[in-house]
TORNUMI-929694 format. One record per residue: residue number from 1; residue in one letter; x, y, z of N, C-alpha, C, O in turn. Coordinates in steps of 0.001 Angstrom, whole numbers. Atoms other than C-alpha are relative to their C-alpha. Example, Ala and Ser with C-alpha at 12.3 -4.5 7.8 and 13.67 -1.06 7.14 Angstrom:
BEGIN
<pt><num>1</num><residu>a</residu><n_px>890</n_px><n_py>-1190</n_py><n_pz>0</n_pz><ca_px>12300</ca_px><ca_py>-4500</ca_py><ca_pz>7800</ca_pz><c_px>900</c_px><c_py>1200</c_py><c_pz>0</c_pz><o_px>1936</o_px><o_py>1181</o_py><o_pz>665</o_pz></pt>
<pt><num>2</num><residu>s</residu><n_px>-820</n_px><n_py>-1190</n_py><n_pz>-60</n_pz><ca_px>13670</ca_px><ca_py>-1060</ca_py><ca_pz>7140</ca_pz><c_px>-770</c_px><c_py>1090</c_py><c_pz>730</c_pz><o_px>-261</o_px><o_py>2198</o_py><o_pz>899</o_pz></pt>
end
This chain:
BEGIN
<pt><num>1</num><residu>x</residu><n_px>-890</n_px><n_py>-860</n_py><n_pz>-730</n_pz><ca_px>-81908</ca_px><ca_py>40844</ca_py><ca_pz>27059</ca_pz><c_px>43</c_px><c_py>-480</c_py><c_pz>1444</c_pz><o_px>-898</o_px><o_py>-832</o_py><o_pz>2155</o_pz></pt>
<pt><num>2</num><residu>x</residu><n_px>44</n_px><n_py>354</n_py><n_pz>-2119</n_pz><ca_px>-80595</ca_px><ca_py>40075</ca_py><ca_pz>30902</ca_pz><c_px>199</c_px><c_py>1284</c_py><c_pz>400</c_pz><o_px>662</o_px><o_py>2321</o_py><o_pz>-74</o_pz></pt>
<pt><num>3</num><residu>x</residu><n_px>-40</n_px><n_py>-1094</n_py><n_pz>-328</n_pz><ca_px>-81325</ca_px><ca_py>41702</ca_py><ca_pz>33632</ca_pz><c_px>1342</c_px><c_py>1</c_py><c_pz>467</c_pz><o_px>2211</o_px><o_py>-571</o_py><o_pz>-191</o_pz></pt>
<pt><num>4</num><residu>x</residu><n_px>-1388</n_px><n_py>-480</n_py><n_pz>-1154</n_pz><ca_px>-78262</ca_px><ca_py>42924</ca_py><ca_pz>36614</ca_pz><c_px>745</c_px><c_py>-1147</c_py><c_pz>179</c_pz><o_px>1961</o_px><o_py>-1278</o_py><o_pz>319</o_pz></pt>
<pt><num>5</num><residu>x</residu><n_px>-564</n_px><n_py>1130</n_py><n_pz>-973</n_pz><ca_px>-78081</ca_px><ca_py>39618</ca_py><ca_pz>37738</ca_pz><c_px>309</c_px><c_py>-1198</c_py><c_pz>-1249</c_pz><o_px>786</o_px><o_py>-2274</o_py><o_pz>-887</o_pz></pt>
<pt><num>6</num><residu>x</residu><n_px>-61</n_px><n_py>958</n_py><n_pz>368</n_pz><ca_px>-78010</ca_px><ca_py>37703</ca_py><ca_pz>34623</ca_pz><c_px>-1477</c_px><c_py>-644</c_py><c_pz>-719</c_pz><o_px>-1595</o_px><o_py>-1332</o_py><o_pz>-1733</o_pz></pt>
<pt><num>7</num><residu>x</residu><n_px>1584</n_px><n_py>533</n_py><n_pz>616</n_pz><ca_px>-81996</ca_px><ca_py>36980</ca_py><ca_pz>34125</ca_pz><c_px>-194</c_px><c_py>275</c_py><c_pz>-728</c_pz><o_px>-98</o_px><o_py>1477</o_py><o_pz>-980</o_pz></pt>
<pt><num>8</num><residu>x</residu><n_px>741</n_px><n_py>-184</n_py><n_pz>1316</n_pz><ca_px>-83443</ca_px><ca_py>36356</ca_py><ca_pz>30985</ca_pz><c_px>-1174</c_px><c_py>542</c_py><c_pz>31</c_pz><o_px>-1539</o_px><o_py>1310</o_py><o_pz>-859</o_pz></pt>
<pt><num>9</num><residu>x</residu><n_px>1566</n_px><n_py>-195</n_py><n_pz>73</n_pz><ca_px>-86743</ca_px><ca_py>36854</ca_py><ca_pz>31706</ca_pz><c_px>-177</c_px><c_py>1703</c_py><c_pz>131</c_pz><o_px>-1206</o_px><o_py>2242</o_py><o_pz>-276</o_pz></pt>
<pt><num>10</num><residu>x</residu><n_px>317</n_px><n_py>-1819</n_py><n_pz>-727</n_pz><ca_px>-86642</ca_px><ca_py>40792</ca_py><ca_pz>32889</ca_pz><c_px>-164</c_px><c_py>676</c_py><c_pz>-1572</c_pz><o_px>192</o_px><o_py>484</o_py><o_pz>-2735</o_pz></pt>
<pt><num>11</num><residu>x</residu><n_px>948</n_px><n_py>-1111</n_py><n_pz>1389</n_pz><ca_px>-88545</ca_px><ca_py>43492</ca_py><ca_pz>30756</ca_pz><c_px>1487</c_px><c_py>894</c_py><c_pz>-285</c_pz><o_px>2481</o_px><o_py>882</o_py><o_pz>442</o_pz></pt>
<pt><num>12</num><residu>x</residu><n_px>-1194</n_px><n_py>-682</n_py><n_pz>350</n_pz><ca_px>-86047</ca_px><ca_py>45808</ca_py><ca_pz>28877</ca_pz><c_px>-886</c_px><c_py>1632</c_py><c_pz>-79</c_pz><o_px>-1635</o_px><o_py>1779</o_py><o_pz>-1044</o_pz></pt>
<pt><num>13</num><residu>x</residu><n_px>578</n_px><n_py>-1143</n_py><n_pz>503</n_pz><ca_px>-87414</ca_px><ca_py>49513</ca_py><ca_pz>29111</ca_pz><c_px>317</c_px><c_py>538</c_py><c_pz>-1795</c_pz><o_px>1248</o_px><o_py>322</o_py><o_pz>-2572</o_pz></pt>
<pt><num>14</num><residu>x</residu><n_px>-677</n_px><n_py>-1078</n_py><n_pz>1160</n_pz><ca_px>-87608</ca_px><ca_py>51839</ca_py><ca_pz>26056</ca_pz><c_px>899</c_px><c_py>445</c_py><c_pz>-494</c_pz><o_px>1499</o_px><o_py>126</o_py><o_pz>-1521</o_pz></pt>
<pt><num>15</num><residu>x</residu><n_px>-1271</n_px><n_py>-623</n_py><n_pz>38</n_pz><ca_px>-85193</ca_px><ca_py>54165</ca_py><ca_pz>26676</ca_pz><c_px>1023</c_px><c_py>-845</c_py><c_pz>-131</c_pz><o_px>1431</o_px><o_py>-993</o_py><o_pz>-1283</o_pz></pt>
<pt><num>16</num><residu>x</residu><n_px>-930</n_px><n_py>874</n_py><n_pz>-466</n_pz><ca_px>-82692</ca_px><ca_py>51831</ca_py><ca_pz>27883</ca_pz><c_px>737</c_px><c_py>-430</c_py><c_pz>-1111</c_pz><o_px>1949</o_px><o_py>-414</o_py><o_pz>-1322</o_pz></pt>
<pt><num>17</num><residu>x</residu><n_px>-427</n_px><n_py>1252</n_py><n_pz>1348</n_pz><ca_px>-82809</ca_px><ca_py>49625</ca_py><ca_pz>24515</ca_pz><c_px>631</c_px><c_py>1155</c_py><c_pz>-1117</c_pz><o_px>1320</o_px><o_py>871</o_py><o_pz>-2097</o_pz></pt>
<pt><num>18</num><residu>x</residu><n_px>-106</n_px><n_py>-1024</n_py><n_pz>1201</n_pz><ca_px>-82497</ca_px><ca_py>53176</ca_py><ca_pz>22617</ca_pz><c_px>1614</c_px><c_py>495</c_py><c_pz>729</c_pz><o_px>2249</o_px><o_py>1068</o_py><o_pz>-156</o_pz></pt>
<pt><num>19</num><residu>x</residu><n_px>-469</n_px><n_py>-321</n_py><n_pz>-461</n_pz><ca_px>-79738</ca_px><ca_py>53941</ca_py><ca_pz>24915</ca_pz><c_px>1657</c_px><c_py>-1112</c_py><c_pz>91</c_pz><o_px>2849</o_px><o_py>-838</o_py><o_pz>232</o_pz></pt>
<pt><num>20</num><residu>x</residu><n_px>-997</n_px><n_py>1384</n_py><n_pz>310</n_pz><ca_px>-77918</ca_px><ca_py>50083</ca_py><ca_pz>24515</ca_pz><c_px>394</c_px><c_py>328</c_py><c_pz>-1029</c_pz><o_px>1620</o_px><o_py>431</o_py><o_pz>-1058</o_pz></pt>
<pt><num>21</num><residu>x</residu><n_px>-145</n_px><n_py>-371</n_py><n_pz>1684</n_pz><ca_px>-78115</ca_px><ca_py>51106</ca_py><ca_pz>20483</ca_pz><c_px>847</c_px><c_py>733</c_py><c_pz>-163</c_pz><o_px>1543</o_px><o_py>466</o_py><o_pz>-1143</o_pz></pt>
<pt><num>22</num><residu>x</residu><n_px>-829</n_px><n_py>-845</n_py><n_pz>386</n_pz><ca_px>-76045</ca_px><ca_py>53921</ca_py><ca_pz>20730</ca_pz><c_px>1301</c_px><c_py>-364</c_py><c_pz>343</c_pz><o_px>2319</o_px><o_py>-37</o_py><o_pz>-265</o_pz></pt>
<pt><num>23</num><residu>x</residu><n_px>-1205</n_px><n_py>137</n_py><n_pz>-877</n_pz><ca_px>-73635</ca_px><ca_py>52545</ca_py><ca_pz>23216</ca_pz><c_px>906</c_px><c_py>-1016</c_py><c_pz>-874</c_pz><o_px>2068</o_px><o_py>-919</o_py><o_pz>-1269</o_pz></pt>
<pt><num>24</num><residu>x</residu><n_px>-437</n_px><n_py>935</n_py><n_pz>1440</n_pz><ca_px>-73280</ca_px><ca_py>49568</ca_py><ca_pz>20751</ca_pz><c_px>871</c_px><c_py>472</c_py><c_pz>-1241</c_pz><o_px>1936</o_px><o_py>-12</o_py><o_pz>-1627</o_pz></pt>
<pt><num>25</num><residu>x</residu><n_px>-810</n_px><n_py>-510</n_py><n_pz>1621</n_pz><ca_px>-72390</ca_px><ca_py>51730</ca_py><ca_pz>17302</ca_pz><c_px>1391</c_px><c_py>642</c_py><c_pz>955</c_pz><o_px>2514</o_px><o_py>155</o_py><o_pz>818</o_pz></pt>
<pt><num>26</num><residu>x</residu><n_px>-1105</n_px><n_py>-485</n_py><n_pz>-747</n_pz><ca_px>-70131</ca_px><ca_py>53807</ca_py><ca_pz>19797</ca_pz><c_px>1285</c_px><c_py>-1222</c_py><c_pz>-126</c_pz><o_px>2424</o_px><o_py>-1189</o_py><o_pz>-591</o_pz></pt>
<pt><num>27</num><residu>x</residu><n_px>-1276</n_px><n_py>1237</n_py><n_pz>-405</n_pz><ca_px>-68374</ca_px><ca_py>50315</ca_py><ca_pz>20724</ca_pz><c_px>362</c_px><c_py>-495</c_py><c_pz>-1432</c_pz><o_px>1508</o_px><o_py>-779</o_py><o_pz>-1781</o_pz></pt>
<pt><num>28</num><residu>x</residu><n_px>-442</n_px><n_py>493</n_py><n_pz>1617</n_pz><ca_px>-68589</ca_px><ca_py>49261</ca_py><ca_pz>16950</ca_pz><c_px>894</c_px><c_py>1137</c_py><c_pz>-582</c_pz><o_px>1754</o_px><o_py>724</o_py><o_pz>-1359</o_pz></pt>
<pt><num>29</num><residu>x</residu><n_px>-585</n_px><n_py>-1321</n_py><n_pz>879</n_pz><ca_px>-67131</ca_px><ca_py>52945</ca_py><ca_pz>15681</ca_pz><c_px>2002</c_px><c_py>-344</c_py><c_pz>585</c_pz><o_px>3048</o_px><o_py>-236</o_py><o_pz>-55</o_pz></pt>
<pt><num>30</num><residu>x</residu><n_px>-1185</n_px><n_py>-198</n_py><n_pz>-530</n_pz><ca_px>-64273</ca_px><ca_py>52303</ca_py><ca_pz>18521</ca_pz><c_px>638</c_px><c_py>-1415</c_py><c_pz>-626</c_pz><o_px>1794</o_px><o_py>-1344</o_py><o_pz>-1042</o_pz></pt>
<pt><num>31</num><residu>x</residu><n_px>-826</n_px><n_py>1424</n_py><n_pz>336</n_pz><ca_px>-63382</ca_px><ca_py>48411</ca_py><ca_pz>17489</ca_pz><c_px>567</c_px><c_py>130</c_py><c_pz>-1623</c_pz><o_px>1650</o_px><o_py>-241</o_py><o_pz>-2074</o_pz></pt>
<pt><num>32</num><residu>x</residu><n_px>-815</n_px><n_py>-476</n_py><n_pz>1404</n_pz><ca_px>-63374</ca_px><ca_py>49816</ca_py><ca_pz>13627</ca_pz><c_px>1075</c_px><c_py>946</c_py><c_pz>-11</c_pz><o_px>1907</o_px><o_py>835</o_py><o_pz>-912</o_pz></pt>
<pt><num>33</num><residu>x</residu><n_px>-1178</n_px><n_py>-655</n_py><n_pz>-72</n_pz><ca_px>-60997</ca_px><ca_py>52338</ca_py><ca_pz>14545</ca_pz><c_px>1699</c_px><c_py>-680</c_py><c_pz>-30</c_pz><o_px>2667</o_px><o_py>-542</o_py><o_pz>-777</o_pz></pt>
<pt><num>34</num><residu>x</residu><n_px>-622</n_px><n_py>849</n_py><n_pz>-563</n_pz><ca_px>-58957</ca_px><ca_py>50054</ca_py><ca_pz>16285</ca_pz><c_px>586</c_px><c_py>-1352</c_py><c_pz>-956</c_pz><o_px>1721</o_px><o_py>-1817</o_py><o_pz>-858</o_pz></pt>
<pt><num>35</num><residu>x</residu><n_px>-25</n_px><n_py>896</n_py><n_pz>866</n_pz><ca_px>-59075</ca_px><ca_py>47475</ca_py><ca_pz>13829</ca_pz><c_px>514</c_px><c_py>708</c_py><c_pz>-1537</c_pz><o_px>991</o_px><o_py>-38</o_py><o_pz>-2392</o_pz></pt>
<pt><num>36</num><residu>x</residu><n_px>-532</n_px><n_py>-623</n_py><n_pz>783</n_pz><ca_px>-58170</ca_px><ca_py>50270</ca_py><ca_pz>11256</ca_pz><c_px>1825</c_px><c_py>126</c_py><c_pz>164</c_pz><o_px>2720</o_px><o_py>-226</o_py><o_pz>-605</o_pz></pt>
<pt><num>37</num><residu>x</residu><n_px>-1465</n_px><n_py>106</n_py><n_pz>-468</n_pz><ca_px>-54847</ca_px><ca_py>50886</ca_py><ca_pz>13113</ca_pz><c_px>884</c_px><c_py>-964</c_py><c_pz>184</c_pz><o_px>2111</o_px><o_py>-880</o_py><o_pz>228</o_pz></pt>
<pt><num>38</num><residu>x</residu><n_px>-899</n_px><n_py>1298</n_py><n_pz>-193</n_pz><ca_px>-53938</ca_px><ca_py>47456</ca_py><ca_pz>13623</ca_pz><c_px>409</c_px><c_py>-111</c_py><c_pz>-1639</c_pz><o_px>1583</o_px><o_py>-175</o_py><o_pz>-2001</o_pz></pt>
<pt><num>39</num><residu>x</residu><n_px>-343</n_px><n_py>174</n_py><n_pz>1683</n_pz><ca_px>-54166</ca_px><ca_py>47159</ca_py><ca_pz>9502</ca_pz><c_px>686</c_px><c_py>949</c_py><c_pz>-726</c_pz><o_px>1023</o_px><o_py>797</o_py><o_pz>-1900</o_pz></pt>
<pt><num>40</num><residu>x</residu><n_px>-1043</n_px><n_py>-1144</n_py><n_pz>744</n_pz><ca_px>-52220</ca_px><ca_py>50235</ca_py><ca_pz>8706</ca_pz><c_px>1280</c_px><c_py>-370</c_py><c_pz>514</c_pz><o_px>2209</o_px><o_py>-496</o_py><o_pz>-284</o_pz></pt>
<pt><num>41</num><residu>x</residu><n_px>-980</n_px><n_py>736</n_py><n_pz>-290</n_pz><ca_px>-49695</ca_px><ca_py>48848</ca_py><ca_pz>11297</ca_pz><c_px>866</c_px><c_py>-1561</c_py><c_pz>-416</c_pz><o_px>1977</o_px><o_py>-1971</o_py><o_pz>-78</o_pz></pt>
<pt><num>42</num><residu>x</residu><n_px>-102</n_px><n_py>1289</n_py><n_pz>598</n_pz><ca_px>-49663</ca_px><ca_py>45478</ca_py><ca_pz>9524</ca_pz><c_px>148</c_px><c_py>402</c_py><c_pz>-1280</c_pz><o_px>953</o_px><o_py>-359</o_py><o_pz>-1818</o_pz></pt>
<pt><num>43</num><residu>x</residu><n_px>-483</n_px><n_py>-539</n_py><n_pz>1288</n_pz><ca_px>-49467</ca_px><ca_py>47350</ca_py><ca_pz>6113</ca_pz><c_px>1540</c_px><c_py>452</c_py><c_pz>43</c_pz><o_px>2380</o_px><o_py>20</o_py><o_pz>-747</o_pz></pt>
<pt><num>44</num><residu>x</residu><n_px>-1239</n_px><n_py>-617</n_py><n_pz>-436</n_pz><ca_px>-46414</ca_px><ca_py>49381</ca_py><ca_pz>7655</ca_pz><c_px>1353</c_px><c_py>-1271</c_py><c_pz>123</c_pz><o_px>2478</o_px><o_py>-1082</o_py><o_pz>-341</o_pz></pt>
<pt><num>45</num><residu>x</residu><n_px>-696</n_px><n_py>655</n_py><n_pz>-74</n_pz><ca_px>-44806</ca_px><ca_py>46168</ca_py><ca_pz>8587</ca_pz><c_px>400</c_px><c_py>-996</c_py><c_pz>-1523</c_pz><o_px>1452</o_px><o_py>-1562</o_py><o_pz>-1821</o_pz></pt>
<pt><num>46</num><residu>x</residu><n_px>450</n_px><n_py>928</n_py><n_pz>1229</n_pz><ca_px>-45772</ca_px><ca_py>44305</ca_py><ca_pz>5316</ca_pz><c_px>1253</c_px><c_py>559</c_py><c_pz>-714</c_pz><o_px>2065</o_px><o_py>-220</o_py><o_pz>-1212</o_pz></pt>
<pt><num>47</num><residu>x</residu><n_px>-916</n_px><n_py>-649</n_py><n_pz>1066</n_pz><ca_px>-43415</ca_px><ca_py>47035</ca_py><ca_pz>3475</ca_pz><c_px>1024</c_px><c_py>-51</c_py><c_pz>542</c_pz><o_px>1986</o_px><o_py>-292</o_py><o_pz>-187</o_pz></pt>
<pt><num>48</num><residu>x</residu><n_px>-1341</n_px><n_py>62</n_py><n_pz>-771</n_pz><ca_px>-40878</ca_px><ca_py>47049</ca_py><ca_pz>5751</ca_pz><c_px>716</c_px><c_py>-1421</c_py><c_pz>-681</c_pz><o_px>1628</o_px><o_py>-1378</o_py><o_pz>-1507</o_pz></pt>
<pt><num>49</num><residu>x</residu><n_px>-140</n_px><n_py>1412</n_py><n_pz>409</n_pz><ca_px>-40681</ca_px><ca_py>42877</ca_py><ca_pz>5230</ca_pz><c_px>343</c_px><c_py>318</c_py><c_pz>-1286</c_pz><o_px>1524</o_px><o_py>78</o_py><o_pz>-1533</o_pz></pt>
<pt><num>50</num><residu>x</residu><n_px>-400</n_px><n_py>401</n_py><n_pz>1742</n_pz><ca_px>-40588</ca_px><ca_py>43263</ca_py><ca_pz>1284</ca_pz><c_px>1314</c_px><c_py>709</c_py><c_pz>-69</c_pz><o_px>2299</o_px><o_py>432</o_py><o_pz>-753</o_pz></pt>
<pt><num>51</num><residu>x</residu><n_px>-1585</n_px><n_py>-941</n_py><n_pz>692</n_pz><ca_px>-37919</ca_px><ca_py>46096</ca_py><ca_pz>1558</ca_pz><c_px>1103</c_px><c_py>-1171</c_py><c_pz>757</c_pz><o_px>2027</o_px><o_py>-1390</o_py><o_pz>-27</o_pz></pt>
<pt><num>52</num><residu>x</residu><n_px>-1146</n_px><n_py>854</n_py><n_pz>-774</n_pz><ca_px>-35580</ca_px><ca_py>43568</ca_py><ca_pz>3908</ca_pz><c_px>208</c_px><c_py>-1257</c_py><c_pz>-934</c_pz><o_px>1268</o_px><o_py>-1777</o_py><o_pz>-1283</o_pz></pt>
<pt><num>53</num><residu>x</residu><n_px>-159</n_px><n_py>1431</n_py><n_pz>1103</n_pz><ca_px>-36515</ca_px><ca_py>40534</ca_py><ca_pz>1560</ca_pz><c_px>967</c_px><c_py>396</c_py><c_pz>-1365</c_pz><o_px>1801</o_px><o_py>-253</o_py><o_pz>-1996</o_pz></pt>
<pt><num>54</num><residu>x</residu><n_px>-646</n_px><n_py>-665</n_py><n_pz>1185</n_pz><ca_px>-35368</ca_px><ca_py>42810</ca_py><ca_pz>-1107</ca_pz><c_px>1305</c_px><c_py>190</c_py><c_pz>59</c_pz><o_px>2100</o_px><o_py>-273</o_py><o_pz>-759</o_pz></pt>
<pt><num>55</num><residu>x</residu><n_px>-1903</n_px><n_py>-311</n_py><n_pz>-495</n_pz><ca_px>-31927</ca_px><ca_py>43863</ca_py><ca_pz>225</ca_pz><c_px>539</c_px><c_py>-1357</c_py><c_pz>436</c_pz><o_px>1648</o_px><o_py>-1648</o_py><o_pz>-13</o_pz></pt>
<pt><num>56</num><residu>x</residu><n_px>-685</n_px><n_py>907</n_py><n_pz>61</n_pz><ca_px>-31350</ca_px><ca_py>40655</ca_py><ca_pz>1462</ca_pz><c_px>301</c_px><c_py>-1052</c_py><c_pz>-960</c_pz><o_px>1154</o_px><o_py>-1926</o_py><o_pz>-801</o_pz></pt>
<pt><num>57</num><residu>x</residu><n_px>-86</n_px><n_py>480</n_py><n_pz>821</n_pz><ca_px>-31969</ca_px><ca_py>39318</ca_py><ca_pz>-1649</ca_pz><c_px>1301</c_px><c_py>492</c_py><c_pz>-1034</c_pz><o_px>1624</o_px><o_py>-447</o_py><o_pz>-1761</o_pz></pt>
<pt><num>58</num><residu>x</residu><n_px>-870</n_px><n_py>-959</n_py><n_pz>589</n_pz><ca_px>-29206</ca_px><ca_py>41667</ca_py><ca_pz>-3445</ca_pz><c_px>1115</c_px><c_py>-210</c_py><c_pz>1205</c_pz><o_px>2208</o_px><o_py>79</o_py><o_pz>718</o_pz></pt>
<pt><num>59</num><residu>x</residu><n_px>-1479</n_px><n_py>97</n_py><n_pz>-633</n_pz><ca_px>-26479</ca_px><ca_py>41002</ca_py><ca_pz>-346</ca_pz><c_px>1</c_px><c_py>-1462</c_py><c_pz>-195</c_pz><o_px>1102</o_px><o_py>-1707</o_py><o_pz>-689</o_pz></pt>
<pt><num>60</num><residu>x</residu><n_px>-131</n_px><n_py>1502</n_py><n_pz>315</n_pz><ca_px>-26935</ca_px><ca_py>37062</ca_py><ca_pz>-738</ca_pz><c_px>847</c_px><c_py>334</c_py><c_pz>-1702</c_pz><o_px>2017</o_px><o_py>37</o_py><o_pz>-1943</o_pz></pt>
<pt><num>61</num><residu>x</residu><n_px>-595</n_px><n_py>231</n_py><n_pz>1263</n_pz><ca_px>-26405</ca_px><ca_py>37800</ca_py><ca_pz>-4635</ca_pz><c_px>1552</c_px><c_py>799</c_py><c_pz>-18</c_pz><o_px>2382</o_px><o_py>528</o_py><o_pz>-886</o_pz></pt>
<pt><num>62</num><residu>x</residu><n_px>-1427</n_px><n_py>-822</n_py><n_pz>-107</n_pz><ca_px>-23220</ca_px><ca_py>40234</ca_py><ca_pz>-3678</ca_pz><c_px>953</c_px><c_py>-825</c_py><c_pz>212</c_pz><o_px>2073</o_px><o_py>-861</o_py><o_pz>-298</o_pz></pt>
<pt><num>63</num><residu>x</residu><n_px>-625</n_px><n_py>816</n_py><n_pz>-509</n_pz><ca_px>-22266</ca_px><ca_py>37717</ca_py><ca_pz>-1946</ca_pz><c_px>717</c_px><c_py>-1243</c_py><c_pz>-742</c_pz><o_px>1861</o_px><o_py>-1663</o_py><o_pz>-564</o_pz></pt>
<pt><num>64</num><residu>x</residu><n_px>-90</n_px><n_py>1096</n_py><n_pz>1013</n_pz><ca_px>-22538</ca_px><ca_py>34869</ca_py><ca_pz>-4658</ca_pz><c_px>1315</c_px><c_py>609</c_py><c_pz>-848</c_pz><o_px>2438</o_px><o_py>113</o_py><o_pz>-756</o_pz></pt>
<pt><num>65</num><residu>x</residu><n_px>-1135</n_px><n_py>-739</n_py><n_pz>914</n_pz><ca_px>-20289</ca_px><ca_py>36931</ca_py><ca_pz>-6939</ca_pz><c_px>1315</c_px><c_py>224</c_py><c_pz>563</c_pz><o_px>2315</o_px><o_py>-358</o_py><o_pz>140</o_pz></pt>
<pt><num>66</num><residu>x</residu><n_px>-1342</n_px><n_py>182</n_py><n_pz>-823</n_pz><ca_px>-17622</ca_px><ca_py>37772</ca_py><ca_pz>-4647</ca_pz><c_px>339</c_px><c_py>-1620</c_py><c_pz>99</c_pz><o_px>1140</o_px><o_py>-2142</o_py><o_pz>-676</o_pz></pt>
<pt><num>67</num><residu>x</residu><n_px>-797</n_px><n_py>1453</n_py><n_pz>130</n_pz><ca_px>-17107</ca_px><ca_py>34033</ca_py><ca_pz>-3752</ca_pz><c_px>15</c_px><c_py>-737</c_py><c_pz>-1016</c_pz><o_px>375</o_px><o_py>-1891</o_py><o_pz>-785</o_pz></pt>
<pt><num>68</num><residu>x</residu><n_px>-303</n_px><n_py>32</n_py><n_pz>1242</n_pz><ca_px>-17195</ca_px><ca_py>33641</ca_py><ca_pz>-7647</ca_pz><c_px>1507</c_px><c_py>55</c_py><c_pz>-263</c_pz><o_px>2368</o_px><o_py>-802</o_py><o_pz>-458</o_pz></pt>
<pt><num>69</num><residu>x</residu><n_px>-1333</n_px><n_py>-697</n_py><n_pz>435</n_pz><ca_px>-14371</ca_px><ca_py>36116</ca_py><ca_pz>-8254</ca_pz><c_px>1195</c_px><c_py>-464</c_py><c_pz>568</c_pz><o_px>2272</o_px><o_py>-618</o_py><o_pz>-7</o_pz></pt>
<pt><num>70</num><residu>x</residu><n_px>-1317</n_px><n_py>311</n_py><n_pz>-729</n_pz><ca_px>-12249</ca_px><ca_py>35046</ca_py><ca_pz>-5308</ca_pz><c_px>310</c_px><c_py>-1659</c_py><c_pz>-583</c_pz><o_px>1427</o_px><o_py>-2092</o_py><o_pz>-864</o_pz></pt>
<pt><num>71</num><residu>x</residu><n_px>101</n_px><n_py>1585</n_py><n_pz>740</n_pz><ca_px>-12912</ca_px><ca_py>31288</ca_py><ca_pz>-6691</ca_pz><c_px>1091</c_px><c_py>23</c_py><c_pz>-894</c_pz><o_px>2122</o_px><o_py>-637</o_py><o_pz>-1023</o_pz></pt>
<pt><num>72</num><residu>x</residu><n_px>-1030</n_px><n_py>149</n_py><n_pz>1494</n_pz><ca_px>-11494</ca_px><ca_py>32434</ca_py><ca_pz>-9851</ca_pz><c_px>1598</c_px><c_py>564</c_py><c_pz>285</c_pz><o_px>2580</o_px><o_py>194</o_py><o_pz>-358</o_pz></pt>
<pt><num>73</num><residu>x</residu><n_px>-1209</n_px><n_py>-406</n_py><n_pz>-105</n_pz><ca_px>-8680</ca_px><ca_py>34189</ca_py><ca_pz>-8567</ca_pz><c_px>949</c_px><c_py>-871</c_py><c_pz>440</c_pz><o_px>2145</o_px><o_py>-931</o_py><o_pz>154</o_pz></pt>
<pt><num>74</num><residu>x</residu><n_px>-1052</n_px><n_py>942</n_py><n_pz>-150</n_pz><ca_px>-7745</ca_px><ca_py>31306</ca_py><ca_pz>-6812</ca_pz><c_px>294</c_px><c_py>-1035</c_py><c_pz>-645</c_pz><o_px>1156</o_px><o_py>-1773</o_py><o_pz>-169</o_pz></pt>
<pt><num>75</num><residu>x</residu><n_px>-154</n_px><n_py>833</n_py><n_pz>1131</n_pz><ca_px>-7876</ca_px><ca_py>29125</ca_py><ca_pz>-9740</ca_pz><c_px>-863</c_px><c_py>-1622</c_py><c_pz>70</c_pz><o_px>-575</o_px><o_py>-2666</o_py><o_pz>-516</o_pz></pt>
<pt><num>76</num><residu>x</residu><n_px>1074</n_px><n_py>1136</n_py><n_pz>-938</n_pz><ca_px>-10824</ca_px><ca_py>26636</ca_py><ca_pz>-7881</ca_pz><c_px>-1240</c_px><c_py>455</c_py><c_pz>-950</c_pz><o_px>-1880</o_px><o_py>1441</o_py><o_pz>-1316</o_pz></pt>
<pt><num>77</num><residu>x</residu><n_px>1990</n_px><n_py>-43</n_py><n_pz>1145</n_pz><ca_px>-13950</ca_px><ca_py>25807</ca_py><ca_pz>-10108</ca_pz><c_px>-1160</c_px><c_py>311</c_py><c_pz>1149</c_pz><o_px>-925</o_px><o_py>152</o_py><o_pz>2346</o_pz></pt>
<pt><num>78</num><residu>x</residu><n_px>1053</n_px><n_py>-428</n_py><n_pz>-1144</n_pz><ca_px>-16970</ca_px><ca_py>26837</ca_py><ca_pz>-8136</ca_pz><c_px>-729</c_px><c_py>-1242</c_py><c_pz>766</c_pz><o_px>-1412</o_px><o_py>-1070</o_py><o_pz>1776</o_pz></pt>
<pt><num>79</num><residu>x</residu><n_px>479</n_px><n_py>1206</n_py><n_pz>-603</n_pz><ca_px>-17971</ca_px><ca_py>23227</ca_py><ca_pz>-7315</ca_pz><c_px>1133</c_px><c_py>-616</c_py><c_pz>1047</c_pz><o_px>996</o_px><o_py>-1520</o_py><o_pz>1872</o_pz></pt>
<pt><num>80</num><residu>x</residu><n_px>-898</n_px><n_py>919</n_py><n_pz>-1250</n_pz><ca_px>-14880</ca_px><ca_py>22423</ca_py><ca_pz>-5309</ca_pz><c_px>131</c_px><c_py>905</c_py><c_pz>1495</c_pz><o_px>738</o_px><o_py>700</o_py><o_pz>2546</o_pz></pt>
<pt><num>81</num><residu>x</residu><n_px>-191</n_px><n_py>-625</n_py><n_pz>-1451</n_pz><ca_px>-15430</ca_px><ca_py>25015</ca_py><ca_pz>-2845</ca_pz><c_px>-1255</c_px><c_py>261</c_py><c_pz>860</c_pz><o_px>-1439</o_px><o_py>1145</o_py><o_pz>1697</o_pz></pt>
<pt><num>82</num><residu>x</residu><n_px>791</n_px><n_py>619</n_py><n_pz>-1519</n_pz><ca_px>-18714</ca_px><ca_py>23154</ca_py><ca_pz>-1092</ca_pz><c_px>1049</c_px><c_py>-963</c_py><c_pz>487</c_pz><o_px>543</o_px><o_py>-1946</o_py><o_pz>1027</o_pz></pt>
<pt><num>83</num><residu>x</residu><n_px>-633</n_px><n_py>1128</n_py><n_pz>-586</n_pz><ca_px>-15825</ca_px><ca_py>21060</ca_py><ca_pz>-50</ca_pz><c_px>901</c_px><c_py>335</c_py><c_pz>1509</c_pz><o_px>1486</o_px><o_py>-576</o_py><o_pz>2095</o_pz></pt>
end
């Protein structure tokens, strides 16, 4: 343990060390909290992402079909209209 200044060598009272211990789980209770909220926020986003992948997956395919239909209406095979 250092002391004020940094020194290794300095004695650590009793109390003190019983008093570091608590301050410690305290700081551990607050970083798990913290670290709880970041992962519910990262869950939150996670679902968000799949629902957008999802819909955009279903307007791409809306999409495919329409420039199908209009294809066919205009009497153009579907390969001549990457051209």
């Amino acid at each position: 343990m250092s002391g004020p200044n940094g020194d290794l060598g300095m004695p650590v009272e009793a109390g003190a060390e019983g008093e570091e211990d608590g301050f410690e789980e305290a700081e551990y209770a607050a970083i798990n909290s913290m670290l709880d909220q970041i992962n519910s926020c990262l869950d939150h986003l996670e679902e968000k992402n799949d629902h957008l992948h999802a819909r955009l997956q279903e307007l791409l395919e809306s999409n495919r079909q329409t420039r199908l239909e209009f294809q066919q209406q205009l009497g153009e095979s579907p390969g001549d209209a990457s051209l």
